[in-house]
C-alpha positions as CSV (number, residue, x, y, z in Angstrom):
1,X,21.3,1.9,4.1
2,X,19.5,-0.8,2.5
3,X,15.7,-1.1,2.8
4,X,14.2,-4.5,2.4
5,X,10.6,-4.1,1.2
6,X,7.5,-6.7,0.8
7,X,5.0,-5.8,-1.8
8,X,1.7,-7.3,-0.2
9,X,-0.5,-7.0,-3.6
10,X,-1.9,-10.4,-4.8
11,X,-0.9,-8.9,-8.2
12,X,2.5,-8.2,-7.8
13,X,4.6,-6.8,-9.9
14,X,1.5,-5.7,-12.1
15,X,-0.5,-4.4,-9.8
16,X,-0.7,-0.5,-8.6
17,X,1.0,-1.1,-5.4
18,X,4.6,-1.7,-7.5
19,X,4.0,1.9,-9.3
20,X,3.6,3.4,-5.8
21,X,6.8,1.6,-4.7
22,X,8.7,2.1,-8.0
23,X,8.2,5.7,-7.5
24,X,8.9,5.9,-3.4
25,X,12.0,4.1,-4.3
26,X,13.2,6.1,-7.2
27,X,13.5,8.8,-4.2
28,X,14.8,6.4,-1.7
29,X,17.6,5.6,-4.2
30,X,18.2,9.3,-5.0
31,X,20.4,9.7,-1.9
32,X,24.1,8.2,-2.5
33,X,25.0,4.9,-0.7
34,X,20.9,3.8,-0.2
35,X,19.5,0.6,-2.2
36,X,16.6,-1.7,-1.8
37,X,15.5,-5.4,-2.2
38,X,12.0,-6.0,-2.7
39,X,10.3,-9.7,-2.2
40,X,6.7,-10.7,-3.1
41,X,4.5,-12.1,-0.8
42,X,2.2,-13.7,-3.2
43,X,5.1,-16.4,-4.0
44,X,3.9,-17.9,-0.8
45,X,6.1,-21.1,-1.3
46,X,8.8,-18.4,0.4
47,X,7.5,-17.5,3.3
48,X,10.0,-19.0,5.4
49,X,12.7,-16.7,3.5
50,X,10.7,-13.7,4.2
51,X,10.7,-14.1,7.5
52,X,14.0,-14.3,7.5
53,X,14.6,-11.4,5.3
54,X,13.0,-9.4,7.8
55,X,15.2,-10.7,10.5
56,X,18.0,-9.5,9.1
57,X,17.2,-6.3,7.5
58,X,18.2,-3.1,8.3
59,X,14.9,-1.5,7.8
60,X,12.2,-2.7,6.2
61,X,8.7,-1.0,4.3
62,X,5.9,-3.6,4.0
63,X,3.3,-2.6,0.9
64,X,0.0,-3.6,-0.3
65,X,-3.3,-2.8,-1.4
66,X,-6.4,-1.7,0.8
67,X,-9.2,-4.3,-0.2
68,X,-13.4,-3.9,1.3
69,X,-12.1,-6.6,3.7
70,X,-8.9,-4.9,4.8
71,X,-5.3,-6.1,3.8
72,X,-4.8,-9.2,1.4
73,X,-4.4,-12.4,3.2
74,X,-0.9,-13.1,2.2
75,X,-0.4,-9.6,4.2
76,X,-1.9,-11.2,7.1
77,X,-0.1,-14.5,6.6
78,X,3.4,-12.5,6.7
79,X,2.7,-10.2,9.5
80,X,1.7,-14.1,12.1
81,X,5.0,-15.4,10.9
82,X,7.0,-12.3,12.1
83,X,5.5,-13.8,16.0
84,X,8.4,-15.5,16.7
85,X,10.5,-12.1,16.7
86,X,8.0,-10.5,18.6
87,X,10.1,-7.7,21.4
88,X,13.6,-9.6,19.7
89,X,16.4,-6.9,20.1
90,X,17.5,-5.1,17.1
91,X,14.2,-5.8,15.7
92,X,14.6,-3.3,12.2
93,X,12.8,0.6,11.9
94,X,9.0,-0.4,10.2
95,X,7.3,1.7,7.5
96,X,4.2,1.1,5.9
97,X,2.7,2.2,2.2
98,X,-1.3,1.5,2.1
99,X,-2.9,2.6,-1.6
100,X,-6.3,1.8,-2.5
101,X,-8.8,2.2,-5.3
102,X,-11.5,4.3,-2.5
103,X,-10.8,8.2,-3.3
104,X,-10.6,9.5,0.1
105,X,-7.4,8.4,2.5
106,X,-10.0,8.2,5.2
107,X,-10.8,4.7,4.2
108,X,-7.1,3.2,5.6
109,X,-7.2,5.2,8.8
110,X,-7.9,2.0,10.8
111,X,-5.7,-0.6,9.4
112,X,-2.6,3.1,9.7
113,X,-3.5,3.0,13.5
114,X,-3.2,-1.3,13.4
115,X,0.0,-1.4,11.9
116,X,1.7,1.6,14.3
117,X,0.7,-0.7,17.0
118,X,1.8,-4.0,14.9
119,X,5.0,-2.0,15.0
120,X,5.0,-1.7,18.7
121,X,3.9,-5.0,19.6
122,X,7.3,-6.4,17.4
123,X,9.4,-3.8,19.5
124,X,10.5,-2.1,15.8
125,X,10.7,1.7,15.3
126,X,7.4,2.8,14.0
127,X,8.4,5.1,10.5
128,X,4.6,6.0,9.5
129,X,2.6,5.3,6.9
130,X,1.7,6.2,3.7
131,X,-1.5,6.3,2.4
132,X,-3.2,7.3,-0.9
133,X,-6.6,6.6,-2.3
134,X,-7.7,6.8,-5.7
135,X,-4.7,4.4,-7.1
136,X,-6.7,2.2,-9.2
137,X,-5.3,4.1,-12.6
138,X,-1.9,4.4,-11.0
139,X,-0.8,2.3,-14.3
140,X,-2.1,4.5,-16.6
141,X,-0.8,7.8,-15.1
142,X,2.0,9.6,-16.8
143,X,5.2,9.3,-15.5
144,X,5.6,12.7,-14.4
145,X,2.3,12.7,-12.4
146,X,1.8,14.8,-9.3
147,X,1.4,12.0,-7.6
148,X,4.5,9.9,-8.7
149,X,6.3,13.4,-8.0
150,X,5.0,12.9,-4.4
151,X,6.4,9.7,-4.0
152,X,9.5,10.6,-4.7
153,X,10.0,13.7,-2.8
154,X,8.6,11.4,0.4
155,X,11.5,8.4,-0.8
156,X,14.3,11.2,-1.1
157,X,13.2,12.6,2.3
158,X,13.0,9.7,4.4
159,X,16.7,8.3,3.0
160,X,17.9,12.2,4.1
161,X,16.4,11.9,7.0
162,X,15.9,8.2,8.6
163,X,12.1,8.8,8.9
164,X,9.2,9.4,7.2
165,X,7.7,12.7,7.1
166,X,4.4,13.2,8.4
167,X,3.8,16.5,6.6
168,X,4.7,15.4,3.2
169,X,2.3,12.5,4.1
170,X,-0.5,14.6,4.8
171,X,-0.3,16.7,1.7
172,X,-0.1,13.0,0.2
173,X,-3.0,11.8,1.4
174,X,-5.8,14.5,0.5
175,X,-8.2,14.2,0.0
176,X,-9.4,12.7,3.6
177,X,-13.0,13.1,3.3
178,X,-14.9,14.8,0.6
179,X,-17.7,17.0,1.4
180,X,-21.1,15.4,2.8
181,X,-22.7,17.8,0.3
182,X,-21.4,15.8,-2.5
183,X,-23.0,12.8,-1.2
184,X,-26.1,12.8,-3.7
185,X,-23.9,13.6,-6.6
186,X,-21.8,11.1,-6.4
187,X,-25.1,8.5,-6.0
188,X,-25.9,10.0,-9.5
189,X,-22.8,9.9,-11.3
190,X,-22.0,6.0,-10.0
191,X,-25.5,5.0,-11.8
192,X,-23.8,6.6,-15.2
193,X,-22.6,4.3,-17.6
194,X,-18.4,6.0,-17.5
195,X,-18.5,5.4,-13.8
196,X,-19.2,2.0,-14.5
197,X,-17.4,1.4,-17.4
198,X,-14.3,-0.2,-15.8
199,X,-16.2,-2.3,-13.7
200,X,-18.3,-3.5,-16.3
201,X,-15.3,-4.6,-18.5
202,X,-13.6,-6.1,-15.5
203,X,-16.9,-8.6,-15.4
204,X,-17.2,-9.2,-19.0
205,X,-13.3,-10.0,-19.4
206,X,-14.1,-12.7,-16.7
207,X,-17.1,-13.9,-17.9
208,X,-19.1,-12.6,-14.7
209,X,-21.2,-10.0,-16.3
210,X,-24.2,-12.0,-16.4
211,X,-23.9,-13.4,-12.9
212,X,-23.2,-9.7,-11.3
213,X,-26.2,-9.9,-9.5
214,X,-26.2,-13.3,-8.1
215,X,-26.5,-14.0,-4.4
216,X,-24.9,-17.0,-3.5
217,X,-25.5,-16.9,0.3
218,X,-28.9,-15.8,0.0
């Protein structure tokens, strides 16, 4: 089978979502006979040929990165140009992969529930979705992380068996929730200069360290 895949992260192929997918796919492909193609929704001068692409694929994993505001807008974009196949016949199976940089998978429960009935509402065969928080450093990881295991045990399974699984997902997604007791640690260590670190860099690399506490619509 051949799994057409959209990679929904504003970064592309340098962001964390492609390291998820490399992996995912490096199990998908594991199984005789399977391959992939994989278009990027940030080129947004093709739209119209990823609308087609998912009009004629045989099943198809849509990708991207969990932001405070939900998905990235080119995700949205994609998903209102699919109306026009809305309940079409042989509409293709629908998987989702969901990472973001919040530790617990809690945080994507909402959009998981929207896209099993975005699924619906096309008429396609709803797969599942995976979902992982804590991929910020997903770059950085060794290549024979726990984590990039996972993936590919869930990529190998789902070629084997035409679906994703939901108890590999589970195991995935941990944690869901971290303990309420926690709570006032965590305030602590997020006031520490290495919890801040990355953040701090990110601003000073794009010259908005000095404006970080600016309130424009004040």
């Amino acid at each position: 089978m051949k799994l057409t895949v959209f990679n929904g992260s504003p970064r592309g192929k340098s962001g964390n979502t492609e390291v998820f997918l490399r992996h995912l796919l490096h199990g998908w492909t594991s199984v005789e006979g399977n391959e992939h193609e994989t278009f990027y929704l940030r080129r947004i001068r093709d739209a119209e040929q990823f609308a087609q692409a998912f009009a004629g694929a045989e099943c198809v994993l849509l990708a991207f990165p969990l932001y405070t505001d939900a998905m990235p807008g080119i995700v949205k974009a994609f998903i209102e140009s699919l109306a026009p196949f809305r309940g079409r016949a042989g509409n293709p199976p629908l998987g989702f992969l969901v990472q973001s940089g919040f530790p617990e998978a809690v945080h994507a429960r909402h959009v998981e529930r929207y896209l099993e009935k975005l699924a619906a509402r096309l008429g396609c065969r709803y797969l599942g979705t995976v979902v992982r928080g804590g991929g910020e450093g997903a770059r950085w990881m060794p290549e024979d992380h726990k984590l990039f295991l996972s993936l590919q045990a869930i990529g190998r399974t789902w070629a084997e068996r035409g679906t994703l699984d939901e108890e590999q997902l589970r195991a995935l997604a941990k944690p869901e929730r971290f303990p309420r007791i926690l709570g006032p640690l965590f305030q602590v260590l997020l006031k520490t200069k290495a919890a801040q670190g990355y953040w701090v860099r990110q601003l000073e690399e794009n010259e908005a360290y000095e404006d970080r506490f600016a309130r424009p619509y004040e």
